[in-house]
C-alpha positions, 0 to 999 in steps of 0.5 A, spaced: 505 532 511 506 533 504 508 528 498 516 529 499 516 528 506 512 522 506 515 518 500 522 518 504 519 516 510 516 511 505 523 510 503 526 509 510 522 505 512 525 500 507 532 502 507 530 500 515 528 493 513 533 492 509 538 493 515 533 489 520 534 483 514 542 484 514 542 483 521 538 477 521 542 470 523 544 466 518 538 460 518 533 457 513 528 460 517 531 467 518 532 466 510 525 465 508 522 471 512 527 475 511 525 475 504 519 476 505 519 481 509 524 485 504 519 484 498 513 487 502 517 492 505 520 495 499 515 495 496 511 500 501 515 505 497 515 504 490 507 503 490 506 510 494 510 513 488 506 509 484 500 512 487 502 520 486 503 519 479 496 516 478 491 519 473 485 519 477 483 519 484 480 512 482 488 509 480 490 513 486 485 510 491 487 503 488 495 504 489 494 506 496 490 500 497 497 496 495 501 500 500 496 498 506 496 492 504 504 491 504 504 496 509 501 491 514 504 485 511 511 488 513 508 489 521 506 481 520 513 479 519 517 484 524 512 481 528 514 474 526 520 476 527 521 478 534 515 472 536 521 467 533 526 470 537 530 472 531 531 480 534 529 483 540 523 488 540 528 493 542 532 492 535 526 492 531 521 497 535 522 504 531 522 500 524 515 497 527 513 504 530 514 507 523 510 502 519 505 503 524 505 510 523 505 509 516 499 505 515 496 509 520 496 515 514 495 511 509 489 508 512 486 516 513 488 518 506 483 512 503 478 514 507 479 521 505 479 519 498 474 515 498 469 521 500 471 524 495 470 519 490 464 518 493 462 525 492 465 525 484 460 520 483 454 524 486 455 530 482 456 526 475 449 525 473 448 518 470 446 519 463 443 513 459 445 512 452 442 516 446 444 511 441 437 506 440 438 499 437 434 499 431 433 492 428 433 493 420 427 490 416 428 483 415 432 481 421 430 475 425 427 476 432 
């Protein structure tokens, strides 16, 4: 899968949330998740884009890291939801199963980019300084 593709599953699947947040009964409780659920939701998308514009592998690695962890923050609250008895597993079942898949390819991403930063870090010889600190005459111990 290539970037497009998966920014707009990134992107539908917050698009998604923000329907599962509307269709939500009108309480304190539902109130207070549902924010929650929206902020890490939408989330998910805005960071993986964040991650395809990175300047480094490092920076990348980084902003996947935000969208595992928004990734598996939104899985939390969906089933939260369905545990509270909110909405039925049928109501909330395709948007868990995307996240699923989602935080499933962002996991395999940063195991993939961590080999290669590994690798970046075993070819780049670790150079010591050629600068040597002199202390000027007269200068105290």
């Amino acid at each position: 899968m290539d970037q497009l593709e998966f920014k707009r599953r990134t992107k539908e699947f917050g698009t998604a949330v923000i329907a599962i947040v509307d269709g939500l009964p009108a309480t304190r409780s539902a109130d207070v998740v549902s924010r929650q659920l929206l902020r890490s939701a939408t989330s998910v998308g805005a960071n993986y884009r964040a991650a395809c514009r990175a300047r480094s592998r490092a920076e990348m690695f980084a902003k996947l890291s935000i969208v595992e962890e928004e990734t598996d923050e939104s899985l939390y609250w969906l089933e939260l939801i369905e545990e509270a008895g909110l909405l039925s597993p049928e109501q909330l079942g395709p948007v868990y199963r995307e996240g699923s898949e989602i935080l499933a390819m962002v996991v395999a991403s940063k195991k993939t980019l961590r080999v290669r930063l590994n690798e970046e870090r075993n070819r780049t010889p670790n150079r010591q300084s050629s600068i040597v600190n002199r202390q000027s005459p007269g200068a105290l111990p």
